[in-house]
Backbone and ligand atoms as CSV (ligand in chain L), in Angstrom:
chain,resi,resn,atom,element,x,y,z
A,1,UNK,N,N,80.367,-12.903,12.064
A,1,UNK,CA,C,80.871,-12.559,10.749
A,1,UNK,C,C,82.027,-13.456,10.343
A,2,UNK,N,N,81.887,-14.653,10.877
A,2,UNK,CA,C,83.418,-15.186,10.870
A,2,UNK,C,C,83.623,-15.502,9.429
A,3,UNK,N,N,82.318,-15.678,8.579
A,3,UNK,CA,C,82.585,-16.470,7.223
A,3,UNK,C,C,82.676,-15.515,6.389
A,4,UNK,N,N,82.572,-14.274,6.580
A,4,UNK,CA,C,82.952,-13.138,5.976
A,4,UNK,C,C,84.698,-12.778,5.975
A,5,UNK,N,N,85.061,-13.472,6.754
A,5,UNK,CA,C,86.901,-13.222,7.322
A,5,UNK,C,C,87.389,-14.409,6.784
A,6,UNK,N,N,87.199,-15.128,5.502
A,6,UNK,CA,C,88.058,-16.226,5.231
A,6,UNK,C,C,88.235,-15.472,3.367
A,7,UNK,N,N,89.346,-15.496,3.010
A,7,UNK,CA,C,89.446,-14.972,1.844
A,7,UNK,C,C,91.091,-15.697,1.147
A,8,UNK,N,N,90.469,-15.791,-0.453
A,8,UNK,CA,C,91.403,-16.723,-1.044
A,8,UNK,C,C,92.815,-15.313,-1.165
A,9,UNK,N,N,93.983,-15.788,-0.883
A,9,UNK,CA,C,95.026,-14.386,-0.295
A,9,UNK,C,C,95.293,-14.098,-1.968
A,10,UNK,N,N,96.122,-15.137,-2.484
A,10,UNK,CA,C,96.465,-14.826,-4.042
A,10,UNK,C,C,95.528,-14.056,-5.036
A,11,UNK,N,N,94.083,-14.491,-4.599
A,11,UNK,CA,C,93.182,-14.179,-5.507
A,11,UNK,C,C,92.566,-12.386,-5.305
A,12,UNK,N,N,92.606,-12.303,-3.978
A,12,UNK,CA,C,92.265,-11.026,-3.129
A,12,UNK,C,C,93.232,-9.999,-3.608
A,13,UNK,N,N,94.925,-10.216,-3.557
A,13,UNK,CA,C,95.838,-9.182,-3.851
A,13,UNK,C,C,95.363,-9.125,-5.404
A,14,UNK,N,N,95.703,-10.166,-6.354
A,14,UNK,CA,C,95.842,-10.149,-7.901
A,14,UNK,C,C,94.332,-9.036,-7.882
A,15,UNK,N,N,92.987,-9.633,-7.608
A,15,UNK,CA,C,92.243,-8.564,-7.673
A,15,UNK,C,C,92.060,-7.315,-6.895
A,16,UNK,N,N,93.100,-7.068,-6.377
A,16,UNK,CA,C,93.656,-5.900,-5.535
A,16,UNK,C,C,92.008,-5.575,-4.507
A,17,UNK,N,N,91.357,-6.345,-3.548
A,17,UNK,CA,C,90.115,-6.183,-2.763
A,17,UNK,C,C,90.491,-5.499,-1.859
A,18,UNK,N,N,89.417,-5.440,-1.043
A,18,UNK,CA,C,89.531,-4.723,-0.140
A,18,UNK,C,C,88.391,-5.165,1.086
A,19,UNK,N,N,88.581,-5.460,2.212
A,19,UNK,CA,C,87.842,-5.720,3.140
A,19,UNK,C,C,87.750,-5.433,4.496
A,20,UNK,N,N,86.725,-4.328,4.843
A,20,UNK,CA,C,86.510,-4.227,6.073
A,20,UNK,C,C,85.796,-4.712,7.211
A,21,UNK,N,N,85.828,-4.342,8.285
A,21,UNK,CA,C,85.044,-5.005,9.566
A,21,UNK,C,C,85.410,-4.439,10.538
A,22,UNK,N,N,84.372,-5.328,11.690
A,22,UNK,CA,C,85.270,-4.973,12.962
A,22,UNK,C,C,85.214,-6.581,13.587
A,23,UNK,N,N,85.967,-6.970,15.123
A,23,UNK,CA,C,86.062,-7.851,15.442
A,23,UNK,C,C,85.614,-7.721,16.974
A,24,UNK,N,N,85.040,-7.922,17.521
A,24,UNK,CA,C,84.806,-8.046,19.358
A,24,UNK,C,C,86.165,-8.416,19.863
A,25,UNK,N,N,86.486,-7.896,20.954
A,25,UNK,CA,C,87.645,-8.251,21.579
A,25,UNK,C,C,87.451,-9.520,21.973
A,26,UNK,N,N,86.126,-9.751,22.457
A,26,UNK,CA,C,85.685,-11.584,23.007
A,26,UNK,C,C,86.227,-12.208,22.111
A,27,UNK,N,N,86.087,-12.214,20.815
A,27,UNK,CA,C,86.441,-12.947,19.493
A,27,UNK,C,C,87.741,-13.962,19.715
A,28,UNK,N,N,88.667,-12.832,20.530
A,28,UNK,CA,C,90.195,-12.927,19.789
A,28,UNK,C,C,90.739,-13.928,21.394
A,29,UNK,N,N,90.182,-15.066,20.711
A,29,UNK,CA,C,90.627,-15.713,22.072
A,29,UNK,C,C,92.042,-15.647,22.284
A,30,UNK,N,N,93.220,-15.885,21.788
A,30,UNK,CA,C,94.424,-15.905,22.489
A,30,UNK,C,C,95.234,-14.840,22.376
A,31,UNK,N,N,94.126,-13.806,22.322
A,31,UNK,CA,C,94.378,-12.380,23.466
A,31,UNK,C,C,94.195,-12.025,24.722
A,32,UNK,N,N,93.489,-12.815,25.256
A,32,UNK,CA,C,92.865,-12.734,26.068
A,32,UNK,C,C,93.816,-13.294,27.535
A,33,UNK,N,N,94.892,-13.772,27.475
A,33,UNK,CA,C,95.700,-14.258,28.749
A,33,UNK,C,C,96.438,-12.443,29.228
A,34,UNK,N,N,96.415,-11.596,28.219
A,34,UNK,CA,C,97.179,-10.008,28.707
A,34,UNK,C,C,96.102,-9.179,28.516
A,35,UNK,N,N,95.023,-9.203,28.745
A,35,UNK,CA,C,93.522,-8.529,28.706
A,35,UNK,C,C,93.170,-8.172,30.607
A,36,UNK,N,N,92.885,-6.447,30.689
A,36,UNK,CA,C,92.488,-6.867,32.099
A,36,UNK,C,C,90.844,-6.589,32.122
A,37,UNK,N,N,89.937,-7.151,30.785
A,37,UNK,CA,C,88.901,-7.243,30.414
A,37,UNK,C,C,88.635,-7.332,28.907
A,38,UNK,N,N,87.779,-8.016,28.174
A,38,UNK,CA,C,87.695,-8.183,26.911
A,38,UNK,C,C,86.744,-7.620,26.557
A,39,UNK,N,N,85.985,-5.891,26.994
A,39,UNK,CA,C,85.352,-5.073,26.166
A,39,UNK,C,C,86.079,-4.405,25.157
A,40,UNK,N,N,85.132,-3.746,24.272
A,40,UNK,CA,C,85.741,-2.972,22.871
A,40,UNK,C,C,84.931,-4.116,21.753
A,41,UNK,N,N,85.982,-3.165,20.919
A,41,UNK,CA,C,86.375,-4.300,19.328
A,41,UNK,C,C,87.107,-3.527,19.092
A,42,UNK,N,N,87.737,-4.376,17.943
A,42,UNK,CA,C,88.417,-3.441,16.992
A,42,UNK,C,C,88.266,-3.555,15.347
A,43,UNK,N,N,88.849,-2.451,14.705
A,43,UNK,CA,C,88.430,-2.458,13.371
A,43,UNK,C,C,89.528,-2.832,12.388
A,44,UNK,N,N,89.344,-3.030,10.982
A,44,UNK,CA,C,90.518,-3.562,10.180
A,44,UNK,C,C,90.175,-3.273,9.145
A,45,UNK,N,N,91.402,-3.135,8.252
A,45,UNK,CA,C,90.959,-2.724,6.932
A,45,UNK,C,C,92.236,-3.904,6.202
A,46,UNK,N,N,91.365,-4.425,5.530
A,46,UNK,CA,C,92.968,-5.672,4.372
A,46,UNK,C,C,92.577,-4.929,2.999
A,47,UNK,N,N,93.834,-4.865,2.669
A,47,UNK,CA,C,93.599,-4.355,1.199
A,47,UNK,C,C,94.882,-5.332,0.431
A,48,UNK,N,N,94.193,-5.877,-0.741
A,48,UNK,CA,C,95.192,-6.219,-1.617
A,48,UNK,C,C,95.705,-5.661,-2.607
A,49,UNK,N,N,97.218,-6.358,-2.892
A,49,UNK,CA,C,97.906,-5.292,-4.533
A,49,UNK,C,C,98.764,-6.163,-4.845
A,50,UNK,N,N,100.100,-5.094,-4.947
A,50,UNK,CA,C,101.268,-5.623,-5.518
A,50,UNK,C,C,102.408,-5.235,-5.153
A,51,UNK,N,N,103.273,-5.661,-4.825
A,51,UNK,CA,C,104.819,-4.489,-4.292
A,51,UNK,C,C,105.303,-3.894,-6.031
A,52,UNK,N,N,106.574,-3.141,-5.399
A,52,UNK,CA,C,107.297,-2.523,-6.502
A,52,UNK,C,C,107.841,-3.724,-7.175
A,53,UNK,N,N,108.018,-5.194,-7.074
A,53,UNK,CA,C,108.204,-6.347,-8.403
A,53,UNK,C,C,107.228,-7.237,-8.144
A,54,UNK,N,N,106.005,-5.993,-7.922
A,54,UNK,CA,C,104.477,-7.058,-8.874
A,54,UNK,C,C,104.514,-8.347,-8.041
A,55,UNK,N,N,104.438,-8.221,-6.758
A,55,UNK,CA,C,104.666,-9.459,-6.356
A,55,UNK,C,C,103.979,-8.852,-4.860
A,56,UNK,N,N,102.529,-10.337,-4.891
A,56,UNK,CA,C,101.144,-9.988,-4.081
A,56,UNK,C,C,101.634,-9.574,-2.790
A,57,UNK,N,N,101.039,-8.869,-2.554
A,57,UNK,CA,C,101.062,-8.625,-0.165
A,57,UNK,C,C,99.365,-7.747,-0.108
A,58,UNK,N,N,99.373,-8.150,0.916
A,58,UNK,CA,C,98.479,-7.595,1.915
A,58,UNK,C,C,98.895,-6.425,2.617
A,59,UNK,N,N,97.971,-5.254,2.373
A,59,UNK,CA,C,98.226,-4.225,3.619
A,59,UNK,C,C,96.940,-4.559,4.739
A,60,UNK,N,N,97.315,-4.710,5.829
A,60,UNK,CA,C,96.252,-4.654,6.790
A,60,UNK,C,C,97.026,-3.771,7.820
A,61,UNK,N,N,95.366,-3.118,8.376
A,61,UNK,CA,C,95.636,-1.723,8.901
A,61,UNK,C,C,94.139,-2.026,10.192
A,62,UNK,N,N,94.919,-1.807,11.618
A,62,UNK,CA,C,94.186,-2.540,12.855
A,62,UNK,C,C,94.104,-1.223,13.572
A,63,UNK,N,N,92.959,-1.064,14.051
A,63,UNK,CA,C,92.465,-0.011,15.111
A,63,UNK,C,C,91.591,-0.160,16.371
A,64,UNK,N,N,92.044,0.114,17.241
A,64,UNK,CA,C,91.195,-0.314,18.372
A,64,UNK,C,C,91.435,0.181,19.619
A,65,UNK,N,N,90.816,-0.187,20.728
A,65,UNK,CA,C,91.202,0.053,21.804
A,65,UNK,C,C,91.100,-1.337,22.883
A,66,UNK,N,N,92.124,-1.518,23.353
A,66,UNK,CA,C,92.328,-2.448,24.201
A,66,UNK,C,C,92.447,-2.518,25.985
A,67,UNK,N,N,92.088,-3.413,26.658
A,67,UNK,CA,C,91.959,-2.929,28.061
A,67,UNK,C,C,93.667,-3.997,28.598
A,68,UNK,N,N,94.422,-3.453,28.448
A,68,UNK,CA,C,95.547,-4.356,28.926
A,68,UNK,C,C,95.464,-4.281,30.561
A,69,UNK,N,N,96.248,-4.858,31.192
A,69,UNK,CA,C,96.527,-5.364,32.255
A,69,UNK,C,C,98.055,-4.683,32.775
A,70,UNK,N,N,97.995,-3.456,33.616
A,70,UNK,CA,C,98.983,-2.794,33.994
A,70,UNK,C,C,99.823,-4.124,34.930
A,71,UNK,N,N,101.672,-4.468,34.687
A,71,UNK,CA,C,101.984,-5.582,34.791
A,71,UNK,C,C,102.287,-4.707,36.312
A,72,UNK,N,N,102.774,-3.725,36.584
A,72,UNK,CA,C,103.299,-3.109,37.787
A,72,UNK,C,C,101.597,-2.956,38.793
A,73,UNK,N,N,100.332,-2.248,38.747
A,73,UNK,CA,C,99.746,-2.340,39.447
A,73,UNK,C,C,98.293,-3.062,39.085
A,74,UNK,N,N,98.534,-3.863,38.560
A,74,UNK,CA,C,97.751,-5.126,38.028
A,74,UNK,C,C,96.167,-4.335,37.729
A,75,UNK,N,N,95.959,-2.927,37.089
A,75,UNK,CA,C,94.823,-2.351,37.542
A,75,UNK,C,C,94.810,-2.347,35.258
A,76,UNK,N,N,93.748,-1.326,34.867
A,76,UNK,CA,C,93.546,-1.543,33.793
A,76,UNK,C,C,94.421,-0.365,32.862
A,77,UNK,N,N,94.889,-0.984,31.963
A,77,UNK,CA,C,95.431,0.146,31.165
A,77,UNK,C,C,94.644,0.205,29.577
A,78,UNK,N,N,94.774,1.565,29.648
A,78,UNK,CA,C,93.747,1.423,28.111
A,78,UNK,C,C,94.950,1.652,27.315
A,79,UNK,N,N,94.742,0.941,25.907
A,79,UNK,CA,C,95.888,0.673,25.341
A,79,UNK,C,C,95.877,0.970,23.966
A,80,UNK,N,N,95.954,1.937,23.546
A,80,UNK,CA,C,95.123,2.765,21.667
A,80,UNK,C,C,96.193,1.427,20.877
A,81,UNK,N,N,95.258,1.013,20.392
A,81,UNK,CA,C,96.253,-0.161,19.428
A,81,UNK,C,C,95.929,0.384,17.695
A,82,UNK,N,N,96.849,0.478,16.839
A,82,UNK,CA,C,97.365,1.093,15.969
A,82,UNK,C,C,98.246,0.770,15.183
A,83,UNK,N,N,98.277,-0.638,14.403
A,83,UNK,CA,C,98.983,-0.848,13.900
A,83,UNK,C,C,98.949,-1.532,12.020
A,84,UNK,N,N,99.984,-0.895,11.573
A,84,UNK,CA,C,100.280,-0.939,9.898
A,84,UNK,C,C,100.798,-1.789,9.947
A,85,UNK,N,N,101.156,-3.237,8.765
A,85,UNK,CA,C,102.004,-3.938,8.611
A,85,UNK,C,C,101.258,-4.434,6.747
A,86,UNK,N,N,102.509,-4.655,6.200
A,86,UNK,CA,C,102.840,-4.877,4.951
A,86,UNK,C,C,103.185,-6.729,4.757
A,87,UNK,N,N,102.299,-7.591,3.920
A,87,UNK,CA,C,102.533,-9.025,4.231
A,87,UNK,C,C,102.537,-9.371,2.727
A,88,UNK,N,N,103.889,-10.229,2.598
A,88,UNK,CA,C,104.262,-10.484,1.058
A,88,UNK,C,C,103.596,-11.868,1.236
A,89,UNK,N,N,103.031,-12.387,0.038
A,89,UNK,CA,C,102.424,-13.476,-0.170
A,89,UNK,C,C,103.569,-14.683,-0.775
A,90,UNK,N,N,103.672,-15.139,0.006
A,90,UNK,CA,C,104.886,-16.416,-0.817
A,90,UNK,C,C,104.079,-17.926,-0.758
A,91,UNK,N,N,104.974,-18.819,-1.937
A,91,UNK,CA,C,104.028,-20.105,-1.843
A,91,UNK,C,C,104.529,-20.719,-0.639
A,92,UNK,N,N,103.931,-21.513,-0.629
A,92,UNK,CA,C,103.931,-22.861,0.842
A,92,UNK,C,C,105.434,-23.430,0.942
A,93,UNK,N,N,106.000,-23.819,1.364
A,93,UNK,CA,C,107.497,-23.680,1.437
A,93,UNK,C,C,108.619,-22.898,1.281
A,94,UNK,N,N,108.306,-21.466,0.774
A,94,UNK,CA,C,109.055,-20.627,0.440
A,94,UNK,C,C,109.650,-19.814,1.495
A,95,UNK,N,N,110.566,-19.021,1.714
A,95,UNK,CA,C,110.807,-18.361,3.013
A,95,UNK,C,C,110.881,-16.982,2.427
A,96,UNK,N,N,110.805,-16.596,1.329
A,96,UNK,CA,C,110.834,-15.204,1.143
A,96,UNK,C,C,112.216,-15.164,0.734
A,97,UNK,N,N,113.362,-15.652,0.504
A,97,UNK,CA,C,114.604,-15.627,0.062
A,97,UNK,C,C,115.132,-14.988,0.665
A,98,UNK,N,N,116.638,-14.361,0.305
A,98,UNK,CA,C,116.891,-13.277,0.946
A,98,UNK,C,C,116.609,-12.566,1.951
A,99,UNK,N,N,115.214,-11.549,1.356
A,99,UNK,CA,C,114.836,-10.926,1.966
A,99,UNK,C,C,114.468,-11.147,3.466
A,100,UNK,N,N,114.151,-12.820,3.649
A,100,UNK,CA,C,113.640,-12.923,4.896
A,100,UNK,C,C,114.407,-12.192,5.820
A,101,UNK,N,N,115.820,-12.189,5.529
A,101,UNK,CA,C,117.050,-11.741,6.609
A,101,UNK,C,C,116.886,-10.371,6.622
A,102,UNK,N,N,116.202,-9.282,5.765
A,102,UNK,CA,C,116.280,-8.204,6.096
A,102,UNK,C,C,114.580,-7.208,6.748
A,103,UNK,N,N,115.634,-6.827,7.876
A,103,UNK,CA,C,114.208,-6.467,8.994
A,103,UNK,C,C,113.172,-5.627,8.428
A,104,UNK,N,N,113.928,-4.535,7.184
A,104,UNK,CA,C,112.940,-3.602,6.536
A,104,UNK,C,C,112.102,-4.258,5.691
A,105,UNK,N,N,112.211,-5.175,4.921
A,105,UNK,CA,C,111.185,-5.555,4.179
A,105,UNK,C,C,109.955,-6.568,4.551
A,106,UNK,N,N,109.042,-6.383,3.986
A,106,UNK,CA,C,107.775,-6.962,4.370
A,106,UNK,C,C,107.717,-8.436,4.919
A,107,UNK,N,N,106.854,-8.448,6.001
A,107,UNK,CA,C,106.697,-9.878,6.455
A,107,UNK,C,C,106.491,-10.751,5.570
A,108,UNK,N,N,106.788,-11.781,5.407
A,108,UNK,CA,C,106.287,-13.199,4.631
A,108,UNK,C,C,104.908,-14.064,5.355
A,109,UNK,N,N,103.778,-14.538,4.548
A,109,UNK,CA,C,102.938,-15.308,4.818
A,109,UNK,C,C,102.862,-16.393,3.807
A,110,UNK,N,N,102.675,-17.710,3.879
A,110,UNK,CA,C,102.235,-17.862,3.056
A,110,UNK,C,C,100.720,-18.187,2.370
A,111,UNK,N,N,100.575,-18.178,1.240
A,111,UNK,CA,C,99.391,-17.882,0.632
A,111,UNK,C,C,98.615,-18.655,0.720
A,112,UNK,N,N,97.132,-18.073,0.969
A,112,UNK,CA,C,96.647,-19.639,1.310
A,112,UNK,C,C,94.891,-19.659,0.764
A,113,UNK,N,N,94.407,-20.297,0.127
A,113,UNK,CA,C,92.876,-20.169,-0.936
A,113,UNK,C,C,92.097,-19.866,0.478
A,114,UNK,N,N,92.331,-20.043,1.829
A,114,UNK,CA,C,91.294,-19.884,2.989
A,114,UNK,C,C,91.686,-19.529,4.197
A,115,UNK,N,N,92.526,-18.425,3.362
A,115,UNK,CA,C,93.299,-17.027,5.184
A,115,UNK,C,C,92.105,-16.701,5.866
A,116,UNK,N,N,92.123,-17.018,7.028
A,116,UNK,CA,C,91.134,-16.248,8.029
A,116,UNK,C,C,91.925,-15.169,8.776
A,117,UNK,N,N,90.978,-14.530,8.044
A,117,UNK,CA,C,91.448,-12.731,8.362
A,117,UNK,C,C,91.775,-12.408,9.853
A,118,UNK,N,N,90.625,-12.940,10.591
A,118,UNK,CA,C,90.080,-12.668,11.901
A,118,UNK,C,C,91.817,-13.501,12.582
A,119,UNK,N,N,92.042,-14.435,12.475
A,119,UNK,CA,C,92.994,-15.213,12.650
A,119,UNK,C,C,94.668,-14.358,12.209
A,120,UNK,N,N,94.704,-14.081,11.246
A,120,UNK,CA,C,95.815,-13.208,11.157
A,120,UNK,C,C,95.895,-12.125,11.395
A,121,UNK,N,N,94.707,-10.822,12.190
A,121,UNK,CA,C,95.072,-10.126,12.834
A,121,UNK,C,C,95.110,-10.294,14.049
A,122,UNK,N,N,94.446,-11.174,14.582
A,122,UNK,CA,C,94.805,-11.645,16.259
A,122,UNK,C,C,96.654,-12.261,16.361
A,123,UNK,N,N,96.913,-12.862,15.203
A,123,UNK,CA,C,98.562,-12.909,15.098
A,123,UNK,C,C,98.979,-11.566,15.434
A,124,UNK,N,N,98.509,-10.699,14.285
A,124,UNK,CA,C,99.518,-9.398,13.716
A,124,UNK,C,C,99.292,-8.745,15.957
A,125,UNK,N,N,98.146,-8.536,16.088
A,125,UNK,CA,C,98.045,-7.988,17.410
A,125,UNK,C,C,99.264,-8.559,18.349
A,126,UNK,N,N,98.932,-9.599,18.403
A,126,UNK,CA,C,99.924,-10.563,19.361
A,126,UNK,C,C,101.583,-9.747,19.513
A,127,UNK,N,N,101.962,-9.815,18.237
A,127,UNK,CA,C,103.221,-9.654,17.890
A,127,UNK,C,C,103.327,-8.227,18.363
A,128,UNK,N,N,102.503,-6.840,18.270
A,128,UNK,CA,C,102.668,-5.984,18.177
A,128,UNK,C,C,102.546,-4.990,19.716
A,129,UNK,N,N,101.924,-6.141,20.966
A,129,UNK,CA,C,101.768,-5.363,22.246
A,129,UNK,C,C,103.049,-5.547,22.319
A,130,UNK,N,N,103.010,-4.928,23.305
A,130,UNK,CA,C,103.663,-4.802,24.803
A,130,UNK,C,C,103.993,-6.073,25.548
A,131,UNK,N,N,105.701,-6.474,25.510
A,131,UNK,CA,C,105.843,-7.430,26.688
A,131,UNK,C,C,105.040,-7.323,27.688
A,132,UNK,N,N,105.592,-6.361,28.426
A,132,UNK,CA,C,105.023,-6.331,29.710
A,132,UNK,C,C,104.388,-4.565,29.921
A,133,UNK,N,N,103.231,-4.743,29.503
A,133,UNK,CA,C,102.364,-3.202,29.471
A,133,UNK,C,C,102.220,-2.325,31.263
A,134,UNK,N,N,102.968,-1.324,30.798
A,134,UNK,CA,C,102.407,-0.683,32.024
A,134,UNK,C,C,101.964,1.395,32.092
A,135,UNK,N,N,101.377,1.196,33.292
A,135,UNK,CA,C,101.252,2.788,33.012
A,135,UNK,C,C,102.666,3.889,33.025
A,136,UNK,N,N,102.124,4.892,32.487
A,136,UNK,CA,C,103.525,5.609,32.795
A,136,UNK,C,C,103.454,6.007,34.213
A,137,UNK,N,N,104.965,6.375,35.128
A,137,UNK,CA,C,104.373,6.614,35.986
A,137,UNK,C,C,103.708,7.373,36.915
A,138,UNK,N,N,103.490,8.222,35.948
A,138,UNK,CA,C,102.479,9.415,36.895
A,138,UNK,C,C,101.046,8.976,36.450
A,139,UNK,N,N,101.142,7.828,36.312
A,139,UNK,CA,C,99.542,7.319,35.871
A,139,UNK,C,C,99.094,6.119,36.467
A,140,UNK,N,N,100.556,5.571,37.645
A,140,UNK,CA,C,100.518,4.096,37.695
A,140,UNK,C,C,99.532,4.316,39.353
A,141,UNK,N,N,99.306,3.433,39.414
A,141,UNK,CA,C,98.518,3.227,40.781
A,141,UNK,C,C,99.572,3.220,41.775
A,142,UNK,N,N,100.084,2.093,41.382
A,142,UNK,CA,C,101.523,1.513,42.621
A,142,UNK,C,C,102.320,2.692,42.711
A,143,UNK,N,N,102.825,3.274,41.417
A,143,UNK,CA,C,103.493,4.387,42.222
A,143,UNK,C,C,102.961,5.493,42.736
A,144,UNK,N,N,101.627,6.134,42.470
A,144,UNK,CA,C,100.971,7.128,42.855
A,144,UNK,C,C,100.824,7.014,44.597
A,145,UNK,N,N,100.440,5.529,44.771
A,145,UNK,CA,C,100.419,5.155,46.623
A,145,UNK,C,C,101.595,5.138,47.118
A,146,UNK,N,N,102.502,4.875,46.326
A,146,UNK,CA,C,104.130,5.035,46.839
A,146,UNK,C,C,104.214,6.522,47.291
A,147,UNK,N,N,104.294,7.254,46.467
A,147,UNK,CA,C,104.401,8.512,46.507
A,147,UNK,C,C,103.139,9.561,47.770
A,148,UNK,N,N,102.223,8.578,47.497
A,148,UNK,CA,C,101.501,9.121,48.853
A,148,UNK,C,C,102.093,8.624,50.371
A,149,UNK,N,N,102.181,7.651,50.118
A,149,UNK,CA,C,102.823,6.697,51.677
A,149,UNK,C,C,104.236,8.048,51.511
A,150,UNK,N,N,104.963,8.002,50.756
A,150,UNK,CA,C,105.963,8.884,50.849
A,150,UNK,C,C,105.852,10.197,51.622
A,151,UNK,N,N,104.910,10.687,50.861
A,151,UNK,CA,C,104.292,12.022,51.215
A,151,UNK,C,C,104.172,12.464,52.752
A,152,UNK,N,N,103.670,10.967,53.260
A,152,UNK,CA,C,103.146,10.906,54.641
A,152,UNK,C,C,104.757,11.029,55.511
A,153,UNK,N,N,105.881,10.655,55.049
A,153,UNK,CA,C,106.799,10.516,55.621
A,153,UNK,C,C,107.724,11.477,55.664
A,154,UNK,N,N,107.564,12.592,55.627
A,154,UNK,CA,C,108.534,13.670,55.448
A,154,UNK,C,C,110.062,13.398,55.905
A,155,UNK,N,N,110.370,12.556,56.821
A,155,UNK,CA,C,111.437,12.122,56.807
A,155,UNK,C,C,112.434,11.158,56.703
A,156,UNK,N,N,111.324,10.561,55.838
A,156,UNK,CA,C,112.117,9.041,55.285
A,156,UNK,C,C,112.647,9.741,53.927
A,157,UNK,N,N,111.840,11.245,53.473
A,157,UNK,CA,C,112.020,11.935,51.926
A,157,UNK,C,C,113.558,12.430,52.568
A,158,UNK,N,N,113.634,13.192,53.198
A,158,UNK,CA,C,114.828,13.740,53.938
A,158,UNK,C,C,116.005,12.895,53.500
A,159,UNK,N,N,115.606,11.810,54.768
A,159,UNK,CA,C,117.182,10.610,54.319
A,159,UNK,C,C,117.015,10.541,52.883
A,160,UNK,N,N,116.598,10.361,51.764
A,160,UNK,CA,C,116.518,9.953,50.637
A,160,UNK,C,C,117.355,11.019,49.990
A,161,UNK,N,N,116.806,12.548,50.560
A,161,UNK,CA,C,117.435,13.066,49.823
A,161,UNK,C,C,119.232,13.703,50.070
A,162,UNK,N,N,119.355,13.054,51.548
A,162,UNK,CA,C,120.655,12.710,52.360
A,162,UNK,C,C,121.425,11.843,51.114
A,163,UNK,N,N,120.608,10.637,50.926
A,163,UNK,CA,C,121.537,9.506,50.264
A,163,UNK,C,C,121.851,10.301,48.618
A,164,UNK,N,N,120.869,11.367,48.312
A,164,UNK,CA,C,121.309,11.627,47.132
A,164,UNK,C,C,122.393,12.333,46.704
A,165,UNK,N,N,122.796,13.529,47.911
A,165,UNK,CA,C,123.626,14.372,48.141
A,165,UNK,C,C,125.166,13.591,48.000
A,166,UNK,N,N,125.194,12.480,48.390
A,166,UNK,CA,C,126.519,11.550,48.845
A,166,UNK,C,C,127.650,11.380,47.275
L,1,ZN,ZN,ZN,99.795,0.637,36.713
């Protein structure tokens, strides 16, 4: 579907469109170095408009599920990915003025007759994991065997709980 994911940005907001899909996780190649497998897809919705001074952005809205790579027991973490973001359309040299400096207002892109969609949500994704993804830890592997090896030791728990008393 890739030629379905290239859309003119200025022309898309002014006619306020709207475009859905989904994407294969295979797709999104430079996702794939924090992947601890590239099944799934995920889905997207771009919609164009206008802010409150009439001035174009993109809402795109990403859903999926992802297989990250637990960084503590290198095993798989499923990862509900879920993310909103608001993208002001500025021309080609522009930085968004001001605003760039302030964190609440909408990202800046600039506008371009042949945005590949597929391409700017594998950005928006990028930006939006997890440094370093891991399970919580009553879910983690590494610590669950910790806690068993522990288990086994009734008195290594003892001293531990010696050193806590101190
Ligand atoms: Zn883990």
């Amino acid at each position: 579907m890739s030629a379905q994911t290239v859309i003119d940005s200025l022309e898309f907001a002014r006619a306020e469109q709207e475009l859905r899909g989904s994407l294969p996780v295979t797709s999104l190649a430079r996702l794939q170095d924090g992947l601890f497998d590239a099944s799934g897809s995920i889905e997207f919705v771009i919609k164009g408009g206008r802010d409150g001074e009439r001035r174009p952005i993109l809402a795109l809205e990403v859903s999926g599920s992802l297989h990250l790579q637990c960084q503590r027991c290198l095993g798989l973490l499923d990862y509900l990915l879920r993310l909103f973001n608001l993208l002001r359309l500025v021309r080609q040299g522009e930085n968004g003025g001001a605003e760039a400096d302030d964190p609440d207002a909408p990202d800046c892109i600039e506008a371009n007759s042949a945005l590949d969609v597929a391409v700017l949500i594998e950005d928006e994704i990028l930006l939006s994991l997890p440094f370093a993804p891991r399970h919580t830890e009553d879910a983690c592997r590494s610590v669950l065997s910790t806690v068993q090896r522990e288990a086994g030791r009734p008195a290594a728990f003892a001293r531990l709980a010696d050193l806590k008393k101190i």
